[in-house]
Structures are given as structure tokens and as C-alpha cells.
C-alpha positions as CSV (number, residue, x, y, z in Angstrom):
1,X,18.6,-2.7,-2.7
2,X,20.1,-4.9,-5.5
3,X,23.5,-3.4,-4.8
4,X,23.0,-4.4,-1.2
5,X,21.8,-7.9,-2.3
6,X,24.5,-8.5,-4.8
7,X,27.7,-7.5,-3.1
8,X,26.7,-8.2,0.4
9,X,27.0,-4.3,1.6
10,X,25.1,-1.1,1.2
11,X,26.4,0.9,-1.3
12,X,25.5,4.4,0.8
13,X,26.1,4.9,3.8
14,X,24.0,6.1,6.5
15,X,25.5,10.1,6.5
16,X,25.2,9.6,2.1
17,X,21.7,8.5,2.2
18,X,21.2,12.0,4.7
19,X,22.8,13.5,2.0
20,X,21.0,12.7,-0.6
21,X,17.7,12.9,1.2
22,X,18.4,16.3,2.3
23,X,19.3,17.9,-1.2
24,X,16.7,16.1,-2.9
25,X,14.6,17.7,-0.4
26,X,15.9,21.0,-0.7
27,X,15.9,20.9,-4.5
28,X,11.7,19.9,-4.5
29,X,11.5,22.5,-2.4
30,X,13.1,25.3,-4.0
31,X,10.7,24.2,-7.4
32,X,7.8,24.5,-6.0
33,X,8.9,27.9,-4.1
34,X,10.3,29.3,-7.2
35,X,7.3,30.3,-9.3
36,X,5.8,33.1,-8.7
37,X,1.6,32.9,-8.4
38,X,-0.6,34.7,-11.1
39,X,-4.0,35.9,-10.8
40,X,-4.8,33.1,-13.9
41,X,-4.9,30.2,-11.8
42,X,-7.6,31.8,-9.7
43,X,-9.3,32.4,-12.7
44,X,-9.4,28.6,-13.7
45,X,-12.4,26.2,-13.0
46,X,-11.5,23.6,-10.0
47,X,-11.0,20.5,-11.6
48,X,-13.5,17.6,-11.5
49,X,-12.8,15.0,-8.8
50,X,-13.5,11.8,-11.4
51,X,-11.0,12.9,-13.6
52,X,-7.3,11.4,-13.5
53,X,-4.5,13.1,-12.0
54,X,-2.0,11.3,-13.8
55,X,-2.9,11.0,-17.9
56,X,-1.8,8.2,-19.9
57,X,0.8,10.7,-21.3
58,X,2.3,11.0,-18.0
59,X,2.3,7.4,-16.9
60,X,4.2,7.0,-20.2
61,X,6.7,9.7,-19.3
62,X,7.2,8.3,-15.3
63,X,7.7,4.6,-16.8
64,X,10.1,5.6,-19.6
65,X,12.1,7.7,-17.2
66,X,11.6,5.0,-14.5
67,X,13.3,2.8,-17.5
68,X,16.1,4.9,-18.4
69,X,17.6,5.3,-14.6
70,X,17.2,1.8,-13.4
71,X,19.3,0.4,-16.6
72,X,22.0,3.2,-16.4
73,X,21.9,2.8,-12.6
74,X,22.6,-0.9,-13.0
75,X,24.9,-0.1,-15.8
76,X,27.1,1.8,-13.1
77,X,26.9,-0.5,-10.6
78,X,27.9,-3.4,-12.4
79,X,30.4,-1.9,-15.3
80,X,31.2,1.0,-13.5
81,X,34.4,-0.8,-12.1
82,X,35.4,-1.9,-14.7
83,X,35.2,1.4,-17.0
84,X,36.5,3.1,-14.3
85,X,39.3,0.7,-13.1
86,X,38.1,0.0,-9.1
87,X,38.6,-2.8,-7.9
């Protein structure tokens, strides 16, 4: 969106963002197909509906990470031509 904003064009186009939706896709996929059940997580109690999904751990984890793309993503689109000599 910023890239779009900045330079008056989208940065992807329309067959890259199908690209990209499609292997992220895949990828997601293939993790959660990947492990193998175990008779364990029968064995565990269901998990109280009150409780959090998301701990203050992971919120910490999603925000850093969040953090870390955004400024190496801008990095790229803004210094990228420059450390990589496009014009």
C-alpha cells in the first residue's frame, strides 16, 4: 500500500500477488498437514473458553516480528535502488 502511494504504481502485479497468495497458501498448508497426531492431545483437558488464545508472550512475539518486516520491507523499497543500482 505505501509503495503504491509513494511511487504512484503497485509494486506487484496482479499474476505476483496470485503468486504469492498461492505459495503462502500452500506453505500454511503443508505445516499444519505435516505433523503427525498423537494419542497425547486426546489425553489433554479442553481448554477453558475465558482464557486467552493469544498470551502476552505471543502478542510480544507478533508485534516484534510485525516490527522487524515492516522496517526491512521499507528498507527495501526505499534503499533497495539505490544498494542495488535500479533506477
Amino acid at each position: 500500500l505505501v509503495g503504491a502511494v509513494v511511487y504512484q504504481k503497485s509494486p506487484l502485479a496482479a499474476i505476483q500477488l496470485l503468486w504469492v497468495n498461492l505459495l503462502m497458501d500452500s506453505l500454511a498448508s503443508l505445516a499444519l498437514a505435516s505433523e503427525p497426531p498423537t494419542a497425547e492431545l486426546l489425553k489433554r483437558p479442553p481448554v477453558n473458553r475465558s482464557q486467552h488464545m493469544i498470551t502476552s508472550q505471543m502478542w510480544a512475539n507478533m508485534l516484534g516480528q510485525a516490527f522487524f518486516q515492516i522496517l526491512v520491507t521499507f528498507l527495501f523499497l526505499f534503499q533497495g535502488p539505490d544498494w542495488f543500482e535500479i533506477e
